[in-house]
DSSP file (Angstrom, degrees, kcal/mol; ACC not computed):
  #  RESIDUE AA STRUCTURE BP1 BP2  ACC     N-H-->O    O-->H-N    N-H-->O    O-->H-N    TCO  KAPPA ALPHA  PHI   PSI    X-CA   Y-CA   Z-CA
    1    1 A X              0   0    0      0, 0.0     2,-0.3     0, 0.0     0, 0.0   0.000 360.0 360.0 360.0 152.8    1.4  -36.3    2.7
    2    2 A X        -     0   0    0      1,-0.1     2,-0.5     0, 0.0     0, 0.0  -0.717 360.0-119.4-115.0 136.8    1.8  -32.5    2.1
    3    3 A X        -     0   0    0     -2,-0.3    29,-0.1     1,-0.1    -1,-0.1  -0.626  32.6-108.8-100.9 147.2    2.4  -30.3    5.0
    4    4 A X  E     -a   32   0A   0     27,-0.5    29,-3.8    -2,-0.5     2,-0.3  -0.140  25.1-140.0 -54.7 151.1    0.0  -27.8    5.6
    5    5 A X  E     -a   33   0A   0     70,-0.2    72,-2.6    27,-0.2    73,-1.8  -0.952  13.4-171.9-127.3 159.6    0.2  -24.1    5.3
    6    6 A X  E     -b   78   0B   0     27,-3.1     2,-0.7    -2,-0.3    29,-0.3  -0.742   6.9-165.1-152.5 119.9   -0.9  -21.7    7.2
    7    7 A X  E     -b   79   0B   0     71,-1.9    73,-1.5    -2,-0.2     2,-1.1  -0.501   5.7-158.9 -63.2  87.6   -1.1  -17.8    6.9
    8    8 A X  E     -bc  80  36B   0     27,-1.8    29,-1.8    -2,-0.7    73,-0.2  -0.568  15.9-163.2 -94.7 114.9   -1.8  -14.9    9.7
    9    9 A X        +     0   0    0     71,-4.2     2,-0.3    -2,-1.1    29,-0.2  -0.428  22.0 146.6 -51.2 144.8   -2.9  -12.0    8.6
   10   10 A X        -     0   0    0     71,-0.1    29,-0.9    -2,-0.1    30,-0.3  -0.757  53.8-103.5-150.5 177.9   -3.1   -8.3   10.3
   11   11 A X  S    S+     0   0    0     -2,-0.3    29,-2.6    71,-0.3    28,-2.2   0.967 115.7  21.6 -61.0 -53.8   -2.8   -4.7    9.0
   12   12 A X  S    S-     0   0    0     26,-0.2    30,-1.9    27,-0.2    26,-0.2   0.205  87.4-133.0-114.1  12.1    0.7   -4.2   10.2
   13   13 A X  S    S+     0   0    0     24,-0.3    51,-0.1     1,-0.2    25,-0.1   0.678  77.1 105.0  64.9   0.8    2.3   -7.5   10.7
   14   14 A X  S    S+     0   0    0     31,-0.1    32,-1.0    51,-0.1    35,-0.3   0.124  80.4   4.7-103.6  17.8    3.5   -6.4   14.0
   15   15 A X  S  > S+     0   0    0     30,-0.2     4,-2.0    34,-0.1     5,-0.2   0.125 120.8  27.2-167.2 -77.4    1.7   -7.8   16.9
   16   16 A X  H  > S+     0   0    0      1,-0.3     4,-1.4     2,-0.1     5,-0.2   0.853 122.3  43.9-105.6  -0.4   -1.0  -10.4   16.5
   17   17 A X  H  > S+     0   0    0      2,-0.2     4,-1.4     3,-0.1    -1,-0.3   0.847 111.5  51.2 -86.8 -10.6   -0.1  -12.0   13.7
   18   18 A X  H  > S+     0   0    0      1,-0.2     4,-3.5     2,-0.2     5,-0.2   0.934 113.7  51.2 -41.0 -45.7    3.7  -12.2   14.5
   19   19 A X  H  X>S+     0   0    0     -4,-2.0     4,-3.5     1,-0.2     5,-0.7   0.992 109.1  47.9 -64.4 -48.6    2.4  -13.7   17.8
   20   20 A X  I  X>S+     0   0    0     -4,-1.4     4,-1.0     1,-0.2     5,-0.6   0.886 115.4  46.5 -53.5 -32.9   -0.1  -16.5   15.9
   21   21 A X  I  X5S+     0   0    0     -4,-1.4     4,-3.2    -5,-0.2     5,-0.2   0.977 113.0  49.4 -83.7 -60.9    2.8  -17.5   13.6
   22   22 A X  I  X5S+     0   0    0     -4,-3.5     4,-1.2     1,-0.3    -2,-0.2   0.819 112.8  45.0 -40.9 -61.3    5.1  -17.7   16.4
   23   23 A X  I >X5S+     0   0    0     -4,-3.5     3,-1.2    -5,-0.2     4,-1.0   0.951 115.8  45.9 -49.9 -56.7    2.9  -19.8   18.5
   24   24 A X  I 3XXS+     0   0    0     -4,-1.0     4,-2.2    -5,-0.7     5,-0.9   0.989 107.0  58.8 -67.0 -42.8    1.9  -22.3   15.7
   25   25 A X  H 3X<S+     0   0    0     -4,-3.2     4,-0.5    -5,-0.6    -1,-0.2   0.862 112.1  42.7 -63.5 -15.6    5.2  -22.6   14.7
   26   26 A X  H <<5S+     0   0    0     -3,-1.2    -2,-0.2    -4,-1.2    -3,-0.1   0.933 113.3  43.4 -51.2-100.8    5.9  -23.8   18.2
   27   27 A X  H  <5S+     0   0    0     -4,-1.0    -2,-0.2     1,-0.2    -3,-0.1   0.485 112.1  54.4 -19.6 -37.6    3.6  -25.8   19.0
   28   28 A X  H  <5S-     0   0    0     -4,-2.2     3,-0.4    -5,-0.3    -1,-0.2   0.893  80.3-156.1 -73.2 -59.9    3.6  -27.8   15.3
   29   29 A X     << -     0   0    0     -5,-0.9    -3,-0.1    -4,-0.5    -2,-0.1   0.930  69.9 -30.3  84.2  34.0    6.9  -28.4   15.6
   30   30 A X  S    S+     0   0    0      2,-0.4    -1,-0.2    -5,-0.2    -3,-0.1  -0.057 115.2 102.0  93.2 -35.1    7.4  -28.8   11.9
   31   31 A X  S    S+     0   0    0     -3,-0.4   -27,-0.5   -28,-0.1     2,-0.3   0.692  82.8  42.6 -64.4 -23.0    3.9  -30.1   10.9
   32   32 A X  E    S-a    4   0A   0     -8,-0.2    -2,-0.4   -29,-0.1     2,-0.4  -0.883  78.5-134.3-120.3 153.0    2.7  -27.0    9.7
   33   33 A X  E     -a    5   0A   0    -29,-3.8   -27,-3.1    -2,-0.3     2,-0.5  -0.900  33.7-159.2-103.3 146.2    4.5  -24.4    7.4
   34   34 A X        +     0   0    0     -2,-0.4     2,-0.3   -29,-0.2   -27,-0.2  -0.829  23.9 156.4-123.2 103.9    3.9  -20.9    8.8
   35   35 A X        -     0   0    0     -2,-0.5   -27,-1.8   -29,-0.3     2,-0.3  -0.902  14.1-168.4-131.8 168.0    4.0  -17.4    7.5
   36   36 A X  B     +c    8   0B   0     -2,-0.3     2,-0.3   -29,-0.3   -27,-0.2  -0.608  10.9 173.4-128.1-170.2    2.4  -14.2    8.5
   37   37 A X        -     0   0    0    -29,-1.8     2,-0.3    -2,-0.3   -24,-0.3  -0.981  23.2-124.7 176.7 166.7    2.2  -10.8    6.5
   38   38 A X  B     -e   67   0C   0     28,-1.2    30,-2.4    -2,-0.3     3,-0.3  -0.842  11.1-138.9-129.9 174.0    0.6   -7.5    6.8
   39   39 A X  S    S+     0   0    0    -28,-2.2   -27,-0.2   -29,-0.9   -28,-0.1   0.364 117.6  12.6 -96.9  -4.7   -1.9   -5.2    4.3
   40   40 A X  S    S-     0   0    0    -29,-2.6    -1,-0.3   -30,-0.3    27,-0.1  -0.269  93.4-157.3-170.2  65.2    0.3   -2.3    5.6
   41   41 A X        -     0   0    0     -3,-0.3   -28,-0.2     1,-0.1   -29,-0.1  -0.019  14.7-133.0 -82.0 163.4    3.2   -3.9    7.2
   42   42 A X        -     0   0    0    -30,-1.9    -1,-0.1    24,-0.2    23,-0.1  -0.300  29.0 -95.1 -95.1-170.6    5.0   -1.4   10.0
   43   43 A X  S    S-     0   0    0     21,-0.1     2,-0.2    -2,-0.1    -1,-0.1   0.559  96.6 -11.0 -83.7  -9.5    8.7   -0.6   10.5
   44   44 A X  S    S-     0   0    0     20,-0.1     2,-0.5     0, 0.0    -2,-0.1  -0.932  85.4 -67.6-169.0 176.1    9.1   -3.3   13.4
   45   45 A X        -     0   0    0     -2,-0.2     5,-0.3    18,-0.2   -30,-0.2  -0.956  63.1 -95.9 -90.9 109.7    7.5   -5.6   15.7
   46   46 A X    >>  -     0   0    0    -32,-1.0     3,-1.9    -2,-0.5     4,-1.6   0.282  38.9-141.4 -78.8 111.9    5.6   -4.0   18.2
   47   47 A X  T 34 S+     0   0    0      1,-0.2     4,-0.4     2,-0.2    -1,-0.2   0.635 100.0  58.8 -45.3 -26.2    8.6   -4.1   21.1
   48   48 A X  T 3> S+     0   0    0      3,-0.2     4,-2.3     2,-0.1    -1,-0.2   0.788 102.1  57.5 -87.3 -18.8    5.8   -4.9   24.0
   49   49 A X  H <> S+     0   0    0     -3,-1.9     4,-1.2   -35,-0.3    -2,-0.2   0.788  99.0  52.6 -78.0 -33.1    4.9   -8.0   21.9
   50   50 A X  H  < S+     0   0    0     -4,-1.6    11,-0.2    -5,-0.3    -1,-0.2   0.462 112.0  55.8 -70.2 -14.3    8.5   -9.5   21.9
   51   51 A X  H  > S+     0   0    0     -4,-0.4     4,-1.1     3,-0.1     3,-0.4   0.798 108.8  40.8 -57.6 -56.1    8.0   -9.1   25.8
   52   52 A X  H  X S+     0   0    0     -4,-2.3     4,-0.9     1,-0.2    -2,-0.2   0.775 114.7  48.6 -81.1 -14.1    5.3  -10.7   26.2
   53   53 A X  H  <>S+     0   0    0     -4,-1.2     5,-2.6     2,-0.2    -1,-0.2   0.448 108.8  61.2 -80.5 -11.9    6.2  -13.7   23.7
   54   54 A X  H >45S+     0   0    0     -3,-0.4     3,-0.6     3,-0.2    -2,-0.2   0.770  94.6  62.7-103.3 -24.5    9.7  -13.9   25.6
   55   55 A X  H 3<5S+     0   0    0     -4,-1.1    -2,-0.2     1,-0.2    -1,-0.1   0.904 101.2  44.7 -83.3 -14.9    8.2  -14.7   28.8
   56   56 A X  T 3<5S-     0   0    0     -4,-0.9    -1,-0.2     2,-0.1    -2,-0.1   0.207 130.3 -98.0 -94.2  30.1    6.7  -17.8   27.9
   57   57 A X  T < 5S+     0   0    0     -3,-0.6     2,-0.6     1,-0.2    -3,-0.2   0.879  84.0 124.5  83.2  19.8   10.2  -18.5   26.1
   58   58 A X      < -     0   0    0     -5,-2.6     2,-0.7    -6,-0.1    -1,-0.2  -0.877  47.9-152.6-104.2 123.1    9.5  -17.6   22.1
   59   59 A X        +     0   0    0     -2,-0.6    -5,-0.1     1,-0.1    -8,-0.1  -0.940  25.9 167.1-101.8 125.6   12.0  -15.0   20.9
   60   60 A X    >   +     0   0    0     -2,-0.7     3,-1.4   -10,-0.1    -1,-0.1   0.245  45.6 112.5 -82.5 -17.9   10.1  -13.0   18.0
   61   61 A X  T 3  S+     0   0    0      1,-0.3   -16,-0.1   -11,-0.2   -11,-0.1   0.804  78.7  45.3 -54.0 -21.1   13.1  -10.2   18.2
   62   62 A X  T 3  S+     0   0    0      2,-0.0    -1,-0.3     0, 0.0    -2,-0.1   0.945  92.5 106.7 -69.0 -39.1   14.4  -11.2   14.7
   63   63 A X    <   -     0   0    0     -3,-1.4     2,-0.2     1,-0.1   -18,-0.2   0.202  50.6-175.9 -34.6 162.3   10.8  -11.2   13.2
   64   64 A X        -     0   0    0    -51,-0.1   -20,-0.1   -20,-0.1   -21,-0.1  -0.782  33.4 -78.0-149.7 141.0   10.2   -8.4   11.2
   65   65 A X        -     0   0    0     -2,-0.2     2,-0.3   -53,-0.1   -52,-0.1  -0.135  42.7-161.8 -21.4 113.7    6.9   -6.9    9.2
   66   66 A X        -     0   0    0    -53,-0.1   -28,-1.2   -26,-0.0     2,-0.3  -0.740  17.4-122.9-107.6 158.2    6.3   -8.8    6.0
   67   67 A X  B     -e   38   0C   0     -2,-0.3     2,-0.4   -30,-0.2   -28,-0.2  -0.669  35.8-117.0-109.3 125.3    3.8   -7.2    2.8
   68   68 A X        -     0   0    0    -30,-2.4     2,-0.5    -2,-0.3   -31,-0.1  -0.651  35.9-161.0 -71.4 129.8    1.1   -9.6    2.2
   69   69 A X    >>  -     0   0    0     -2,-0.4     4,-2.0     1,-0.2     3,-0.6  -0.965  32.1-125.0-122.8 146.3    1.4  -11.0   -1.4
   70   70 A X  H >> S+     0   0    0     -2,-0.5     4,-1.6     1,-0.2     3,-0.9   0.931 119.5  60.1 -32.9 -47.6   -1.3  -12.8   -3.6
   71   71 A X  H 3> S+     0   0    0      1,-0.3     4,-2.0     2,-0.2    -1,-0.2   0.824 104.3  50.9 -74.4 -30.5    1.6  -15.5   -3.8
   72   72 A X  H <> S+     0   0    0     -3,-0.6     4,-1.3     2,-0.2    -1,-0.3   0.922 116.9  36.9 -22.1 -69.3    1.3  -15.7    0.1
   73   73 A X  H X< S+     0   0    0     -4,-2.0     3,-1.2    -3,-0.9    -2,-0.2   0.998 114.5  51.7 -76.2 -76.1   -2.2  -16.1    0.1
   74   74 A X  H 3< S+     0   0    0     -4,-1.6    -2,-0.2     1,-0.2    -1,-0.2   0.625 107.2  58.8  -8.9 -76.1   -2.4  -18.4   -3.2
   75   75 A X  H 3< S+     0   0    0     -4,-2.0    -1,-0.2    -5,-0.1   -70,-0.2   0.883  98.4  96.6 -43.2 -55.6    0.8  -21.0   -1.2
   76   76 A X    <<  -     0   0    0     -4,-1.3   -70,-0.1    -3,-1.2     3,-0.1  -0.016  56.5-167.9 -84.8 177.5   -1.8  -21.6    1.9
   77   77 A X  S    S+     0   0    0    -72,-2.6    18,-2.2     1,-0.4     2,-0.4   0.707  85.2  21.8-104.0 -26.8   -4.1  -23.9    3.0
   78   78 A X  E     -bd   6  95B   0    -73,-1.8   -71,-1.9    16,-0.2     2,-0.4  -0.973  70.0-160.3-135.5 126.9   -5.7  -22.1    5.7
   79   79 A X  E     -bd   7  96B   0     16,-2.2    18,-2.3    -2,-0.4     2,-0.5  -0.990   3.4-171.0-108.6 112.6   -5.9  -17.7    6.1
   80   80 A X  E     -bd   8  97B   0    -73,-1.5   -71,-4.2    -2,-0.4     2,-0.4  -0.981   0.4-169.4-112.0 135.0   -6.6  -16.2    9.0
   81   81 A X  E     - d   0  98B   0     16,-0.8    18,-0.6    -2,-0.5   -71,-0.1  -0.774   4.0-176.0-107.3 157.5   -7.1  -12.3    9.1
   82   82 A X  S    S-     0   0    0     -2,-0.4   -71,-0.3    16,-0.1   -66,-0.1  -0.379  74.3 -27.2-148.4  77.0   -7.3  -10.7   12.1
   83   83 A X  S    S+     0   0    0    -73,-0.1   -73,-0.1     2,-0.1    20,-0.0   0.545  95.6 111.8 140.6 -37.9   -8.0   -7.5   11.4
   84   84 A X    >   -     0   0    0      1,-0.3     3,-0.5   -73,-0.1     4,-0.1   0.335  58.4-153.0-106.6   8.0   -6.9   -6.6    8.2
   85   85 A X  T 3   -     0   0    0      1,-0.2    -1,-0.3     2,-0.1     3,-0.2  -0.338  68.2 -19.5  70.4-143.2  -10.6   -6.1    6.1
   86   86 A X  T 3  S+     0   0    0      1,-0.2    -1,-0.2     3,-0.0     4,-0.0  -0.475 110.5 102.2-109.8  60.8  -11.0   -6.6    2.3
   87   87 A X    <   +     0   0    0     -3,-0.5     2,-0.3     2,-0.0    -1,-0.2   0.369  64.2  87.0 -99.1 -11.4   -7.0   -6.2    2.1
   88   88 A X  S    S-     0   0    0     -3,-0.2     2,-0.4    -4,-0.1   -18,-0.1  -0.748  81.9-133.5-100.2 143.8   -6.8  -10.1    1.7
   89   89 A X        -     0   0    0     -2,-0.3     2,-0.8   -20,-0.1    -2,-0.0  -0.863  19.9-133.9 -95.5 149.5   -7.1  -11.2   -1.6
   90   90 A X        -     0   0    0     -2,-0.4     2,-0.3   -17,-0.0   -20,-0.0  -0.789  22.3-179.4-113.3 122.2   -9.6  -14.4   -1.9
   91   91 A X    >   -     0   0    0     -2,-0.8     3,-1.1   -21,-0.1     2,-0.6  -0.714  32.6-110.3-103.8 140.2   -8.8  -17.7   -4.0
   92   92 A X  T 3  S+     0   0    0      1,-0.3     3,-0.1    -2,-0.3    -2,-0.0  -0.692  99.3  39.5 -67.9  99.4  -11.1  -20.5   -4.3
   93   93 A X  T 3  S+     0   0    0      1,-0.7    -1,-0.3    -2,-0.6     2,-0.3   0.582  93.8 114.3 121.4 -11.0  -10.3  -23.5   -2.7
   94   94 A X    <   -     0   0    0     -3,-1.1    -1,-0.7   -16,-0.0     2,-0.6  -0.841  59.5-127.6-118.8 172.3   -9.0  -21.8    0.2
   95   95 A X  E     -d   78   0B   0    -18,-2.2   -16,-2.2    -2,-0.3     2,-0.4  -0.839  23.6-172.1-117.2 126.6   -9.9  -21.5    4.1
   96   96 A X  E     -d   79   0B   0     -2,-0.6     2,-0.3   -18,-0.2   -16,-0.2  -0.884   3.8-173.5-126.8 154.1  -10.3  -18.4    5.6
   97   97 A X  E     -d   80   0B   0    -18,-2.3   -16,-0.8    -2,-0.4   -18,-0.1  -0.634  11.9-151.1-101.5 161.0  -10.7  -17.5    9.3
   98   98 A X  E     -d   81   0B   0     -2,-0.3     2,-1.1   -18,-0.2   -16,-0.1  -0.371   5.9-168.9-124.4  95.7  -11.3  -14.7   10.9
   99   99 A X        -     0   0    0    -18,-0.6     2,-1.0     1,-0.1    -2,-0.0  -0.201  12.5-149.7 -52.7  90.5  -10.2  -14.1   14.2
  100  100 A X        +     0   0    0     -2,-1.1     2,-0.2   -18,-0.1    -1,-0.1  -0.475  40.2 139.2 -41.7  96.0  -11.7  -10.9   16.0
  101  101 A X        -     0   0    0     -2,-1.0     3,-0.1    18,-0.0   -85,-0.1  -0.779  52.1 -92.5-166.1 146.1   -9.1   -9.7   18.5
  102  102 A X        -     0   0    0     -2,-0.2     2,-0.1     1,-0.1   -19,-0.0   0.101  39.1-106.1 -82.0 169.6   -7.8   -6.2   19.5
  103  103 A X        -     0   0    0      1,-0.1    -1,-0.1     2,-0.1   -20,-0.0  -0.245  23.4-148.4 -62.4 136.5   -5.0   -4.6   18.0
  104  104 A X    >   +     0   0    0     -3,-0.1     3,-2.2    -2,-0.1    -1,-0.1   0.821  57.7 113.1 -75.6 -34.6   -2.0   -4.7   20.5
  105  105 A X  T 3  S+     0   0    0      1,-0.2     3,-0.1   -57,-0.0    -2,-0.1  -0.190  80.6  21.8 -67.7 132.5   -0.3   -1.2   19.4
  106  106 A X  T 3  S+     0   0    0      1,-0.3     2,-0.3     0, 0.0    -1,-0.2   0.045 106.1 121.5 105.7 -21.2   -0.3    1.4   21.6
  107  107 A X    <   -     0   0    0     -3,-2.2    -1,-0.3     1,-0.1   -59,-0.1  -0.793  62.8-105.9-109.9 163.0   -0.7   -1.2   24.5
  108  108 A X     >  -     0   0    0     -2,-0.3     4,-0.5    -3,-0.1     5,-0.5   0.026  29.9-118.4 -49.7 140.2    1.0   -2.3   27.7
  109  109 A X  H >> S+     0   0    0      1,-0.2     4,-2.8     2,-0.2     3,-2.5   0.969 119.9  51.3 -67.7 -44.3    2.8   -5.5   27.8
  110  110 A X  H 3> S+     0   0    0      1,-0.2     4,-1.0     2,-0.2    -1,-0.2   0.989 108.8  52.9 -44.9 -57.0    0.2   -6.5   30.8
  111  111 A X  H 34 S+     0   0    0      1,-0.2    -1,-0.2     2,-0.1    -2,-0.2   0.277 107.7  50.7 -70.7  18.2   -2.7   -5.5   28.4
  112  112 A X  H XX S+     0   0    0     -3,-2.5     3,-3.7    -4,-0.5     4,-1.1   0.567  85.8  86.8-118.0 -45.8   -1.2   -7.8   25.7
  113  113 A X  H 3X S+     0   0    0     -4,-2.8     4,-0.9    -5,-0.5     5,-0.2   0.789  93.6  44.6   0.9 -70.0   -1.1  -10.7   28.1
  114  114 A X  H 3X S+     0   0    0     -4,-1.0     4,-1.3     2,-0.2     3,-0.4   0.765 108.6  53.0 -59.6 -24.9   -4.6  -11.5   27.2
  115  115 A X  H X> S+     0   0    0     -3,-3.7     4,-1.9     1,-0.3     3,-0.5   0.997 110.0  51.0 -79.8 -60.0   -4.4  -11.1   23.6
  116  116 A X  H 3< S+     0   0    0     -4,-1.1     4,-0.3     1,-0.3    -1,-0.3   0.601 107.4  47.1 -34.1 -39.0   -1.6  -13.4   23.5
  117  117 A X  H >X S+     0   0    0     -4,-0.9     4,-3.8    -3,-0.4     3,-1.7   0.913 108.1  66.6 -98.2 -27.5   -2.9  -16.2   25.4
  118  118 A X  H <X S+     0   0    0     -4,-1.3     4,-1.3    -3,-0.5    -2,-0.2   0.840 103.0  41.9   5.4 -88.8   -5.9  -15.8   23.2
  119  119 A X  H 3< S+     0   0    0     -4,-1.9    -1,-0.3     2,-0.2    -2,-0.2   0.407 102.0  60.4 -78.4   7.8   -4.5  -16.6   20.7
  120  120 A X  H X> S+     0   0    0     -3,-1.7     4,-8.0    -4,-0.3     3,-4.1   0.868 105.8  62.7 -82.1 -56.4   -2.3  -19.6   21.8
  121  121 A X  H 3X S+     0   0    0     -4,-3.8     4,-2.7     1,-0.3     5,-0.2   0.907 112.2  31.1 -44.5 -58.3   -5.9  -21.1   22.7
  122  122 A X  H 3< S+     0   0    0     -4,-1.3    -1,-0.3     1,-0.2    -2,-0.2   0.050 115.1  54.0 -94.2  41.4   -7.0  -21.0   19.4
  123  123 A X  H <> S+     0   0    0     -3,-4.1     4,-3.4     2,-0.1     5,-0.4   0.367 109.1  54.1-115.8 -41.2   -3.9  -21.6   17.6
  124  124 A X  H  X S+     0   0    0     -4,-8.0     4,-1.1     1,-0.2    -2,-0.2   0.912 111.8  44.0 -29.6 -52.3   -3.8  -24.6   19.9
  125  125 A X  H  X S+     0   0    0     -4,-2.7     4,-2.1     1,-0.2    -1,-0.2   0.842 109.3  60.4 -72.1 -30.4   -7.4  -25.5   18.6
  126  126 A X  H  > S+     0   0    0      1,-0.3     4,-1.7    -5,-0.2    -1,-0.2   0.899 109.6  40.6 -54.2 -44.7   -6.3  -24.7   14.8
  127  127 A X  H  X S+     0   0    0     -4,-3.4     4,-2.8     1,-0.2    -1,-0.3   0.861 105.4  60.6-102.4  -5.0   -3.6  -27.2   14.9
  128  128 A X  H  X S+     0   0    0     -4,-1.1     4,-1.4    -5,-0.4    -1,-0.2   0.993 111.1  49.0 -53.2 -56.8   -5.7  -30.1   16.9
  129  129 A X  H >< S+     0   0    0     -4,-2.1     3,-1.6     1,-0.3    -2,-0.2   0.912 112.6  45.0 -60.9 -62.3   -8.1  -29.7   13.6
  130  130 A X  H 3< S+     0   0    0     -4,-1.7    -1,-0.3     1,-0.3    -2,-0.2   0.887 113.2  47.1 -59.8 -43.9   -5.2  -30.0   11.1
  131  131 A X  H 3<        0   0    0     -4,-2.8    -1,-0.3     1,-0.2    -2,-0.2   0.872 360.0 360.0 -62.0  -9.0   -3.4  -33.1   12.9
  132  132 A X    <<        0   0    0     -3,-1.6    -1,-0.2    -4,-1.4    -3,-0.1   0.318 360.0 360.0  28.8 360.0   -7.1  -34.4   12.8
């Protein structure tokens, strides 16, 4: 059986999709492959987001912004943008999400709190649906 892939999307690859790949990649534990990218990736990963991902015990500091490629998108099974517009390119045959939820840059590691757990919840629910 072929393990699933799955893609997070955002403009700049620095914040929530770092966090979504990070999380799934927890949490799967191998069952899923996980990669994220940006449409305009930044110079780093947003420093308040590798705060708040280190207190519940994930270190993201190695992470770095990745450039979304067709070959990205093409490889998965499952896309989720959050964020990132008509920057994604769309292949037939794939499943795409999109997850509304604000941009972290420019905010406080308190005001990321929420985003974060946010997304744990439905990364949580994402991979209940893939183990089926």
């Amino acid at each position: 059986m072929r393990t699933p892939e799955v893609l997070f999307v955002c403009v700049h690859n620095a914040g929530r999709s770092q966090m979504a790949a990070a999380l799934l990649h927890q949490h799967a534990d191998g069952r899923v492959a996980v990669r994220s990218a940006g449409s305009a990736p930044g110079n780093e990963v947003n420093p308040a987001v590798v705060e708040v991902m280190a207190e519940i015990g994930i270190d993201v500091s190695r992470e770095f912004p990745k450039k979304l490629t067709t070959d990205a998108v093409s490889a998965a099974d499952v896309v989720i943008t959050m964020g990132c517009g008509d920057a994604c390119p769309v292949f037939p045959g794939k499943r795409y999400l999109d997850w509304k939820l604000d941009d972290p840059a420019g905010l406080s590691a308190a005001q990321i709190r929420p985003i974060r757990d946010e997304i744990d919840r439905r990364v949580r629910a994402l991979l209940a649906e893939l183990d089926g």
